[in-house]
C-alpha positions as CSV (number, residue, x, y, z in Angstrom):
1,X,-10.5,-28.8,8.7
2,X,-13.4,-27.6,6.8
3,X,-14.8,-26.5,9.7
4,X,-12.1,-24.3,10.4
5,X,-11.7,-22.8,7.1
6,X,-15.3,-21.7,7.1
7,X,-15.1,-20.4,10.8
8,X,-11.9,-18.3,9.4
9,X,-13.7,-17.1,6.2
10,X,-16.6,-15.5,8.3
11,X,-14.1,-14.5,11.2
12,X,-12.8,-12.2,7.9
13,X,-16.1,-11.4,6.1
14,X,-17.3,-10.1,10.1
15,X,-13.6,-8.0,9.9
16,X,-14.5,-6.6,6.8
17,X,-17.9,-6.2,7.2
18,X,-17.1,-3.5,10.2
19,X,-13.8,-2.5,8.8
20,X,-13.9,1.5,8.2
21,X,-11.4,2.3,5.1
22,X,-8.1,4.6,5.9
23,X,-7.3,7.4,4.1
24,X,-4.4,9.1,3.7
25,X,-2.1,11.6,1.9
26,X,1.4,11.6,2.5
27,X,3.7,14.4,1.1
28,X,7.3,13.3,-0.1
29,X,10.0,15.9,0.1
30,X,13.3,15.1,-1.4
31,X,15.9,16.5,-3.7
32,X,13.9,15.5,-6.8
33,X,11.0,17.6,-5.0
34,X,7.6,16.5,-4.2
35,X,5.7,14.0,-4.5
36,X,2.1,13.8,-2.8
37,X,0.8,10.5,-3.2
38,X,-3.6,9.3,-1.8
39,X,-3.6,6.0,-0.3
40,X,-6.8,4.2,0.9
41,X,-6.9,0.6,2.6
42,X,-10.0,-0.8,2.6
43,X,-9.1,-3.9,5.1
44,X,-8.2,-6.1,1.8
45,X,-6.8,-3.9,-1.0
46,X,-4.9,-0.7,-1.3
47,X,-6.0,2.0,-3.6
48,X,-3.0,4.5,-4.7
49,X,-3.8,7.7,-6.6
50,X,-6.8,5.5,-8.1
51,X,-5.2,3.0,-8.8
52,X,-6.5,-0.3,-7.1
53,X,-3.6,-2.8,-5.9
54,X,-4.6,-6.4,-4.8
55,X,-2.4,-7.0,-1.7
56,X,-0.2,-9.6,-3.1
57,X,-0.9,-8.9,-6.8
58,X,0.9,-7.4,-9.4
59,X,0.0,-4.5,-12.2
60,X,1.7,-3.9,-15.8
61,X,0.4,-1.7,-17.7
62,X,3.3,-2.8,-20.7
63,X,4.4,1.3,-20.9
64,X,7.1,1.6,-18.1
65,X,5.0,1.0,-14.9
66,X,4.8,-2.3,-13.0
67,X,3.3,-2.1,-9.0
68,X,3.3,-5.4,-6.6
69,X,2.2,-5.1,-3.4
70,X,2.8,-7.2,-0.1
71,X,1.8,-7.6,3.6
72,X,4.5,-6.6,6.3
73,X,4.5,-7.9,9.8
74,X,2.4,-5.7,11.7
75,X,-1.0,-4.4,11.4
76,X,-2.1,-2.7,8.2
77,X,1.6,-2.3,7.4
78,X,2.6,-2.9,3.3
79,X,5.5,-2.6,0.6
80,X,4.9,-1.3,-2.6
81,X,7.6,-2.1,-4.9
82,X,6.9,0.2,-8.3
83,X,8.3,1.3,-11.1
84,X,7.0,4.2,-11.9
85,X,7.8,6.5,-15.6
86,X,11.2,3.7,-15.4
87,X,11.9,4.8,-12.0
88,X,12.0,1.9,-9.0
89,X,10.9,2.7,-5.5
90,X,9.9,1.2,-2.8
91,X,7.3,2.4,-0.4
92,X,6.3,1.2,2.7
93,X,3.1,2.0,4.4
94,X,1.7,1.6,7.4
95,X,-2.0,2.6,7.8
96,X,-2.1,1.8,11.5
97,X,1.0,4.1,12.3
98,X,0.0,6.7,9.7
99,X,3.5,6.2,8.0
100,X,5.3,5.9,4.7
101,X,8.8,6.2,3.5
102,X,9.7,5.9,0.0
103,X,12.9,4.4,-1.3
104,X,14.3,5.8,-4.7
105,X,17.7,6.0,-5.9
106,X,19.7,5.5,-3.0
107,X,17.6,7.9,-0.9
108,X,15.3,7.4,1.8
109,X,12.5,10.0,2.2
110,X,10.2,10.3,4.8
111,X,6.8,10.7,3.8
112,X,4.6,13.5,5.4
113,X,1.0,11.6,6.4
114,X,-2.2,12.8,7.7
């Protein structure tokens, strides 16, 4: 077994080792208006608008804005539950596909991404 955990540990230190980070900006347009948010994966965390989000981990900064992050099934693919100023979304990104939507108050809007 320990064998196996070490053979994992530098199958994922290789991964990250030759992992390139992904970049993007995705634009928001809803009836609130726009939103423009920077994401960056780095093949272990997510980094949005400077902030740095440990994939599983939880932020609180104790003035109205709380951010967890999970793994999706698919490659690259994440939810970012936030609260951001007192306002929940959810946002689901997908690096691979180059995709995001963001869920707030009842609407679904389709992020922008390049």
């Amino acid at each position: 077994e320990r064998k196996q955990k070490e053979k994992k540990r530098l199958a994922e230190e290789k991964r990250l080792k030759n992992f390139k980070p992904i970049s993007m900006t995705c634009t928001y347009s809803g009836q609130g208006g726009v939103k423009v948010f920077k994401w960056v994966f780095d093949g272990k965390n997510i980094n949005m608008e400077g902030m740095n989000l440990k994939v599983g981990g939880e932020i609180d900064d104790g003035m109205g804005t709380t951010i967890s992050t999970k793994k999706l099934e698919g490659r690259d693919n994440f939810q970012i539950d936030a609260v951001l100023g007192f306002i929940p979304m959810t946002m689901t990104v997908n690096f691979a596909e180059r995709s995001s939507v963001m869920n707030t108050m009842g609407m679904s809007i389709y992020g922008t991404c390049f």
